[in-house]
Residue frames relative to the residue before (quaternion, step in Angstrom):
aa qw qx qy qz dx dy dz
X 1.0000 0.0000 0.0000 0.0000 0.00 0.00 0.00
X 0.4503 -0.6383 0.5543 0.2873 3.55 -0.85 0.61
X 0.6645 -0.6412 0.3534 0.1499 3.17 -1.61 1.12
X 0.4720 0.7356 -0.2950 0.3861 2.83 1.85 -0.72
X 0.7756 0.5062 -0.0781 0.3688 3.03 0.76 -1.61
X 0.7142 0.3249 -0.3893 0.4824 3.51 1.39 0.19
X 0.3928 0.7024 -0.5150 0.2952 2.97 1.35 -0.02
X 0.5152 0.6176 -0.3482 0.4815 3.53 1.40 -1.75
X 0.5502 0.6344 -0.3617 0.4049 3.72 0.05 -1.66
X 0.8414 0.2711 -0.1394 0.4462 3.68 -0.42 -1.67
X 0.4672 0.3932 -0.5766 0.5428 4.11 1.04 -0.03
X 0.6952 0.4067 -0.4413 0.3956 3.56 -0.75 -1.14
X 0.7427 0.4702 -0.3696 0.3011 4.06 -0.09 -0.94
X 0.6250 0.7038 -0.0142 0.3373 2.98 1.69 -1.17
X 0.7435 0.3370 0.0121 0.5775 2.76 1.38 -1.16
X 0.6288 0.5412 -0.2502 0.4991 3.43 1.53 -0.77
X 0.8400 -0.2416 0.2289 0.4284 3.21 0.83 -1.12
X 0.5651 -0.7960 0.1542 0.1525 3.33 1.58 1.19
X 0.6503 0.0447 -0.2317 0.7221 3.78 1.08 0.54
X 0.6083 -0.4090 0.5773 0.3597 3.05 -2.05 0.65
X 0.6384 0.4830 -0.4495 0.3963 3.80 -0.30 -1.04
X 0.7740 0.2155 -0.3767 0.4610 3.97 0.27 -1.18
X 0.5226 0.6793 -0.3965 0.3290 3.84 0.90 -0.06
X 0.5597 0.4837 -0.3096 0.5974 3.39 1.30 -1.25
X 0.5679 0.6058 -0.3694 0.4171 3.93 0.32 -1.20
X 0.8410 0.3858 -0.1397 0.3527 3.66 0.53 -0.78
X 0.5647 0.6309 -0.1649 0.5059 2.66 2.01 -0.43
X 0.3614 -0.6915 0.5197 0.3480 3.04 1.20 -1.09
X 0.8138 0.2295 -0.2924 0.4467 3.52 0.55 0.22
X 0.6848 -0.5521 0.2529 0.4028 3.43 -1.78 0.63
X 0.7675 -0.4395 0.3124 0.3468 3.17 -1.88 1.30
X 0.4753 0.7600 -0.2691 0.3521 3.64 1.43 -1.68
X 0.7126 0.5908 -0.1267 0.3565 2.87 0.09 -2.16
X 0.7846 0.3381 -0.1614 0.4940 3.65 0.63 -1.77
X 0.6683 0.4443 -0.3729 0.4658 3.60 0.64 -0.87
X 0.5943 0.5266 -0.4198 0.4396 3.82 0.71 0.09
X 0.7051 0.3651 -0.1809 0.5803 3.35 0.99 -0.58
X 0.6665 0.2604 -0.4227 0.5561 3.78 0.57 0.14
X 0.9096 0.1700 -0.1627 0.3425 3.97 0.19 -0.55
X 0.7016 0.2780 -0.3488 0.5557 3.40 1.39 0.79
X 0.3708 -0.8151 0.3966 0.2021 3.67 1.91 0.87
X 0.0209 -0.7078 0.6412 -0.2958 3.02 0.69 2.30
X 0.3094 -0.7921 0.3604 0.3834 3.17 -1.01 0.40
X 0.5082 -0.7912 0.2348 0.2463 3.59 -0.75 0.79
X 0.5863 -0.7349 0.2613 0.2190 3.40 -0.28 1.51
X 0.4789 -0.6189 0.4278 0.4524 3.89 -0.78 -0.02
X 0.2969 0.5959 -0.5865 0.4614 3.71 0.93 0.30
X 0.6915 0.5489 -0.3022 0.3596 3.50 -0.04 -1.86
X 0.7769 0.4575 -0.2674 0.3400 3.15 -0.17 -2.24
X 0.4933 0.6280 -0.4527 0.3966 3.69 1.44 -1.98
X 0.7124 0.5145 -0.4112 0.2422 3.42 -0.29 -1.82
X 0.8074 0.3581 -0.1259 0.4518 3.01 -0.11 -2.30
X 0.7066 0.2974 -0.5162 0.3818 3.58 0.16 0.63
X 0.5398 0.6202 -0.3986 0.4063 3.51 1.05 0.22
X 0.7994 0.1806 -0.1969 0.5380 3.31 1.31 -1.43
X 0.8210 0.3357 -0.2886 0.3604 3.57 1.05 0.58
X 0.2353 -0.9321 0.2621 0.0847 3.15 1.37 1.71
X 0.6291 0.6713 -0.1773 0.3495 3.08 1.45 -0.96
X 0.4747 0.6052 -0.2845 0.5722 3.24 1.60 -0.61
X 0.1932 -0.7727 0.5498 0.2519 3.06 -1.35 0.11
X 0.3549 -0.7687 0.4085 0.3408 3.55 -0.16 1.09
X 0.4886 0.5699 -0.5231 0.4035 4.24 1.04 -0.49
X 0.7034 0.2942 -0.3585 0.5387 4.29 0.79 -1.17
X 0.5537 0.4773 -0.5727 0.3709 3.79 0.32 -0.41
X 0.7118 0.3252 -0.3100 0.5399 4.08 0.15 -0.91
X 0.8080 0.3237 -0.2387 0.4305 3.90 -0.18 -1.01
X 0.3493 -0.7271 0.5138 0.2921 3.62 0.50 -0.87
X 0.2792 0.7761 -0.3256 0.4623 3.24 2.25 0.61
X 0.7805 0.4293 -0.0401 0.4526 3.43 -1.20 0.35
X 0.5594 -0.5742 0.5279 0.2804 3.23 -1.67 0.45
X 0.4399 -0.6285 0.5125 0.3858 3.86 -0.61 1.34
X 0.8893 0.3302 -0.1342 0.2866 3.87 0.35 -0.77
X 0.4135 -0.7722 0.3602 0.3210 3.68 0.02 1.33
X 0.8985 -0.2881 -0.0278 0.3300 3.56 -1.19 0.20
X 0.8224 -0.4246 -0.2097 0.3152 2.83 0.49 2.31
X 0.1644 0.8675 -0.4499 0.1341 3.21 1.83 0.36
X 0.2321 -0.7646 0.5695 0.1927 3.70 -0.97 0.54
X 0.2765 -0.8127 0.5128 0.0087 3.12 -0.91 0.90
X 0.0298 -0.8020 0.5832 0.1258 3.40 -0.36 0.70
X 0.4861 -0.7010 0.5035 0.1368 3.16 -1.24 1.35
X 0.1324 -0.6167 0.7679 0.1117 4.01 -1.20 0.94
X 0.6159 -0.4240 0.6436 0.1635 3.00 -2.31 1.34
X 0.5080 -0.4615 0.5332 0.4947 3.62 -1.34 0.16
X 0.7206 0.5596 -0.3622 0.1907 3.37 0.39 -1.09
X 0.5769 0.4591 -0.2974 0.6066 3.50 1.76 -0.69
X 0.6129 -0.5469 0.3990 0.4075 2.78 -1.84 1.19
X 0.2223 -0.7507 0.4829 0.3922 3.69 -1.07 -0.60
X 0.6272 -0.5098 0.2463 0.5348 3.66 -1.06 0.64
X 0.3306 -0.7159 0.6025 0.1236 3.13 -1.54 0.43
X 0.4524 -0.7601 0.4412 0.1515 3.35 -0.34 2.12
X 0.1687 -0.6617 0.6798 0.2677 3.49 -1.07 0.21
X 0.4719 -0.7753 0.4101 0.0895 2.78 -0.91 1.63
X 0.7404 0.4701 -0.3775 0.2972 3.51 1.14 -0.63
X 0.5656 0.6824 -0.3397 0.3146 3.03 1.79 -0.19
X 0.2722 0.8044 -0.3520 0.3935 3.37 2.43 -0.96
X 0.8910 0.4056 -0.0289 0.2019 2.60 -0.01 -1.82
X 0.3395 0.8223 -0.3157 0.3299 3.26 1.23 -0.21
X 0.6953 0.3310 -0.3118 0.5565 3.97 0.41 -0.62
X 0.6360 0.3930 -0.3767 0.5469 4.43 0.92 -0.49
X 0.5353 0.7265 -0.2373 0.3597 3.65 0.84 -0.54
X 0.5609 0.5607 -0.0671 0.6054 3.06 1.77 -1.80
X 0.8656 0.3533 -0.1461 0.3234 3.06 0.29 -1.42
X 0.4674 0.5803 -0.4547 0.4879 3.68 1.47 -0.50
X 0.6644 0.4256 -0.3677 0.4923 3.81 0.70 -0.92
X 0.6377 0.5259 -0.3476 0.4427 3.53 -0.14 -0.42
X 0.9210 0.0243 -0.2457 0.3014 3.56 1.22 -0.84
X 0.1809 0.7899 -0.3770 0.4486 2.55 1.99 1.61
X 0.3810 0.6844 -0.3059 0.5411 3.01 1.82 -1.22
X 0.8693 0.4412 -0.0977 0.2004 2.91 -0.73 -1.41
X 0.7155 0.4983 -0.1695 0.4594 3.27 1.70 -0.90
X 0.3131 0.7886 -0.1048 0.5188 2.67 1.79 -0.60
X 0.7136 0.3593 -0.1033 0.5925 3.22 -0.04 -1.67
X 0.6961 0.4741 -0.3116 0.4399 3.99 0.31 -1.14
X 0.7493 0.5732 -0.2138 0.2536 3.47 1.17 -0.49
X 0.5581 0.5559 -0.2434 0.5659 2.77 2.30 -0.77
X 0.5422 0.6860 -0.2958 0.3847 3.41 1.39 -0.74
X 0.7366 0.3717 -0.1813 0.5352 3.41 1.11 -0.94
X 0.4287 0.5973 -0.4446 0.5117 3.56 1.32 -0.26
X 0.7306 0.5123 -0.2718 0.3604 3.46 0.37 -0.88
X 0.7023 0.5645 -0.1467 0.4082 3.39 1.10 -1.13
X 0.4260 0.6332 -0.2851 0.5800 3.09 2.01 -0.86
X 0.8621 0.3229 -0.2259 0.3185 3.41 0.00 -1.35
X 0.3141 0.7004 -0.3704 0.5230 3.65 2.12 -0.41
X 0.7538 0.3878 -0.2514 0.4671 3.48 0.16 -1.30
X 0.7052 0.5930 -0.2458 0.3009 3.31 0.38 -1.39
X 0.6246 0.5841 -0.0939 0.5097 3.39 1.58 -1.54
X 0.8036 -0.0236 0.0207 0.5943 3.53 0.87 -1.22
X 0.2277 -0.7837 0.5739 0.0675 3.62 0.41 2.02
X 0.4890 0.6656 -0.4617 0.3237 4.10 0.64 -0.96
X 0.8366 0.4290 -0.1554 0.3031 3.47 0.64 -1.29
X 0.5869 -0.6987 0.3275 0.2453 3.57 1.25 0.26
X 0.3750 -0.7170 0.4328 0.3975 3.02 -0.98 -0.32
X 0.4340 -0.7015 0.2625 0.5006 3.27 1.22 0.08
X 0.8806 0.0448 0.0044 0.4717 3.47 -0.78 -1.22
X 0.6160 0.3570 -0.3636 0.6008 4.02 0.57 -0.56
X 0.5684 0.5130 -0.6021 0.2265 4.27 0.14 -0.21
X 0.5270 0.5786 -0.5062 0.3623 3.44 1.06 0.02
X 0.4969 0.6583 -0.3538 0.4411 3.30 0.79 -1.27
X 0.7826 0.4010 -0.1965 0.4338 3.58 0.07 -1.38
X 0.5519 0.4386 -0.3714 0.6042 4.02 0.69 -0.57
X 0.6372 0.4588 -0.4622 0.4122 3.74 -0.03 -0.94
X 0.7707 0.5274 -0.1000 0.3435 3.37 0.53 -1.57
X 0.6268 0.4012 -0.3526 0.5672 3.50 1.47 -0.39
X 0.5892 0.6650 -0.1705 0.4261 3.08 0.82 -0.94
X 0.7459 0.2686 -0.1827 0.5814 3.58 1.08 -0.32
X 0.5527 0.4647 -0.3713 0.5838 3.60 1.34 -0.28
X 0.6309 0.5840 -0.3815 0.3396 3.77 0.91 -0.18
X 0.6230 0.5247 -0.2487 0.5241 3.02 1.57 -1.91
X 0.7006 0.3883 -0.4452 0.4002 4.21 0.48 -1.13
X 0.5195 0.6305 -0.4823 0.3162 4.12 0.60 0.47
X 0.6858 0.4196 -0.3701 0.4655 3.21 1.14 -1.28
């Protein structure tokens, strides 16, 4: 990974919320994971990048990966803390808000896919005669060969 790119890494942590451990915490991923990628210049997965552009919109993720570009989306001002000063402490539930949104939405959705298939179950189940149609081959082939690799 290019030096460049942890350099980016340690601003954001730094400023956001001052150790890797309470940084990973906010992220959502293991302490491991991040300290490999800021201090031995792993490269940093789409888990990572996903996160910290969800809970840190303000960043831009084009200078966080390229080193392109203004570090801070439409013109937000940042004020920079010294290690030595504490640093602000995000509220995390607000962070979290836009993944939060979206787990519902694709809970929703699963959900909905689940009653759907409940139904089909009970279609099939109700009127065995009719088959499954095109995949019931699939499924004969497939018993049918899990039967023969027994004997």
């Amino acid at each position: 990974m290019n030096e460049d790119i942890r350099i980016r890494f340690k601003t954001i942590y730094k400023n956001e919320c001052g150790t890797i451990d309470k940084f990973a915490d906010i992220l959502c991923v293991k302490y491991g994971t991040l300290k490999n990628v800021i201090s031995r210049g792993e490269n940093p997965n789409f888990e990572i990048l996903r996160s910290i552009a969800l809970n840190y919109p303000k960043y831009s993720i084009n200078w966080l990966i390229t080193g392109r570009g203004e570090m801070l989306l439409n013109g937000d001002k940042l004020e920079l803390h010294h290690e030595k000063t504490e640093a602000i402490k995000p509220n995390k539930q607000a962070n979290k808000i836009p993944e939060t949104e979206y787990l519902f939405k694709r809970l929703e959705e699963l959900s909905r896919e689940n009653e759907r298939l409940k139904i089909e179950i009970e279609q099939m189940k109700s009127n065995p005669d009719k088959g499954l149609g095109i995949d019931d081959h699939f499924f004969v082939k497939k018993e049918v060969k899990e039967v023969s690799d027994e004997k």
